[in-house]
ROTIMAR-447721 format. One record per atom (N, C-alpha, C, O): x, y, z. Coordinates in steps of 0.05 Angstrom, whole numbers, plus 32768, in hexadecimal, padded with zeros to 4 digits. Example, Ala and Ser with C-alpha at 12.3 -4.5 7.8 and 13.67 -1.06 7.14 Angstrom:
REM ROTIMAR-447721
81087F8E809C80F67FA6809C81087FBE809C811D7FBE80A981017FD3808E81117FEB808F81028001809D810C801780A1
This chain:
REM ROTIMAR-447721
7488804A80DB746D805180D4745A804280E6745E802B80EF7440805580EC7435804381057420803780F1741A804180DB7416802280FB73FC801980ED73EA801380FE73EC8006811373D0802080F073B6802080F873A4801180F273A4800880DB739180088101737C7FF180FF73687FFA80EA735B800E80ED73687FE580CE73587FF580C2735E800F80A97350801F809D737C800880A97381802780A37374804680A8737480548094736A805080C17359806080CA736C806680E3736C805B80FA737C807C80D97388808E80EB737A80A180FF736D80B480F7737E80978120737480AB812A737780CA8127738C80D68120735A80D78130735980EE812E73698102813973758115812E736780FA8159736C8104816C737880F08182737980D8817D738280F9819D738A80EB81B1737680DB81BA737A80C481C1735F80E881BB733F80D481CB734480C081B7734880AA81BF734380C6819B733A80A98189734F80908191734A80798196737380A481917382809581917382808381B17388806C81B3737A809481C97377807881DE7362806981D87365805381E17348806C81C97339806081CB733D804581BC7331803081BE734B804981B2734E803481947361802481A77360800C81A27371802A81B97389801E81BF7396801E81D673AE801E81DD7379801D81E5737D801C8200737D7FF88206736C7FE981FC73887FF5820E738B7FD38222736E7FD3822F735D7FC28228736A7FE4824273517FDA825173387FDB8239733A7FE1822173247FD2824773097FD1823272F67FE4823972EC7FE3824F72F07FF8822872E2800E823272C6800C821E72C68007820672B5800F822A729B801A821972878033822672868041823A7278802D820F7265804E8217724C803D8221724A8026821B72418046822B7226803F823A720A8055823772078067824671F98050822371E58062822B71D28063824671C28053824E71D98077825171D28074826B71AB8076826A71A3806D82807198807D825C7188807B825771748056825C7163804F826C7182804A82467185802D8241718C8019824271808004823D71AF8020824F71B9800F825971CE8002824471E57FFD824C71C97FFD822D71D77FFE821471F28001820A71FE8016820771F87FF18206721B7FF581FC721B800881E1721E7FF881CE721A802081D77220802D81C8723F802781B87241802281A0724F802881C6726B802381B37283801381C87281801781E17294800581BE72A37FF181CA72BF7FFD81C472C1800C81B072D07FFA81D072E97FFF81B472F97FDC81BC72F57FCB81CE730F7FDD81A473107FC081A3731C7FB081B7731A7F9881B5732D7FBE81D273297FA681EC73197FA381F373197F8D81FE72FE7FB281F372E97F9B81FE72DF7F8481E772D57F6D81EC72E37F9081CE72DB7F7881C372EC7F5B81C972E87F4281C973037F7081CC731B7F4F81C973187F4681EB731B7F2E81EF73147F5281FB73127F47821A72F07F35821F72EA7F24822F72E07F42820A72C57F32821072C07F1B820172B37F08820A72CE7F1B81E372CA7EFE81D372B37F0C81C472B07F0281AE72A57F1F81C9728D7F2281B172917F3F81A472937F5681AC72917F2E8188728D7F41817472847F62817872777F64818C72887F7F816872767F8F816D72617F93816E72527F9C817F725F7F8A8156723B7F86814E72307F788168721E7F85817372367F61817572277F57817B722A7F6781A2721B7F6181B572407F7A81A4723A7F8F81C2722B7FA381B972177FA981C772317FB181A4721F7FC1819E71FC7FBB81A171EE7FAC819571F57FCD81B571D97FC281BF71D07FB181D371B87FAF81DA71E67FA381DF71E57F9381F871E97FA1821271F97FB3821871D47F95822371CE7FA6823A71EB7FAC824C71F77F97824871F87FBA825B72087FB5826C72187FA58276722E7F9E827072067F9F828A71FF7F8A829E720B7F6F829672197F6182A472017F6A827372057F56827472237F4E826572267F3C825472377F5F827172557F5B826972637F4E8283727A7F46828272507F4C829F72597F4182AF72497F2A82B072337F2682A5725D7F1282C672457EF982CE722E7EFB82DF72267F0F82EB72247EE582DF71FF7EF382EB72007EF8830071F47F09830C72107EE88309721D7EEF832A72187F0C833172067F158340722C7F198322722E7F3D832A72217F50832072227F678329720D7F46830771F57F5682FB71E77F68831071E67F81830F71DD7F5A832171CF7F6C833A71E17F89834A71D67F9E835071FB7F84834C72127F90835572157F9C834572137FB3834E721A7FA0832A72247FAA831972087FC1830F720F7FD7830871E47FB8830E71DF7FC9830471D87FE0831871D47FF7831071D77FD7833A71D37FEB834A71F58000834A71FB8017835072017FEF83427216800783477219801B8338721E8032833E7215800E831972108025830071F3803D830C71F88056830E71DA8032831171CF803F831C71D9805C833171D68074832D71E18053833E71F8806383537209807C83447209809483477216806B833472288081832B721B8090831B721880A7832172108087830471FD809E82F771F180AD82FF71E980C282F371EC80A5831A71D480C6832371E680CC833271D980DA834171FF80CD833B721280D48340722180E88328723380F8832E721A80E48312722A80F382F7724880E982F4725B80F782EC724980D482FA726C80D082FD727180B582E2726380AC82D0727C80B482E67292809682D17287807682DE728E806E82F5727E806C82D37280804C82DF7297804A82D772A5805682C7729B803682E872B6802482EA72AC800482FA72B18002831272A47FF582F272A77FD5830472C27FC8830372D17FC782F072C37FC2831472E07FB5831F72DB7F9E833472DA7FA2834C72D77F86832872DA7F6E832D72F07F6B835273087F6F835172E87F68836372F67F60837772FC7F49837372F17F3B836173127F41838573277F25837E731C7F10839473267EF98395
């Protein structure tokens, strides 16, 4: 028997990667900038709570360092219509 977080069986395949994907994915209102929804690797990869991404700008999931980098690139891709993706070079 598999068990679910919550007892709250996914719906569907989207729910089920989202719930249980390794990487950390969130939604972004592209309007605002805004973390709309997290699923729980980013909570467990960032250290903060939902409540407390829910509503936090972007930007500020990286260090200040790459803030500048990070919001011209979202810039970019959005009027582009495509997927962000930031990826930390080594």
């Amino acid at each position: 028997m598999t068990h679910f977080p919550n007892g709250n069986e996914p719906k569907n395949l989207y729910e089920f990667s989202w719930a249980y994907a390794q990487d950390a994915k969130v939604v972004v209102d592209i309007a605002t900038w805004l973390l709309v929804d997290v699923n729980p690797a980013a909570i467990a990869l960032t250290g903060y709570s939902r409540e407390e991404l829910l509503g936090m700008e972007v930007v500020m999931l990286h260090p200040e360092a790459e803030r500048e980098l990070v919001a011209v690139e979202f810039l970019v891709t959005v009027a582009a219509g495509a997927s962000f993706r930031f990826t930390r070079s080594a």
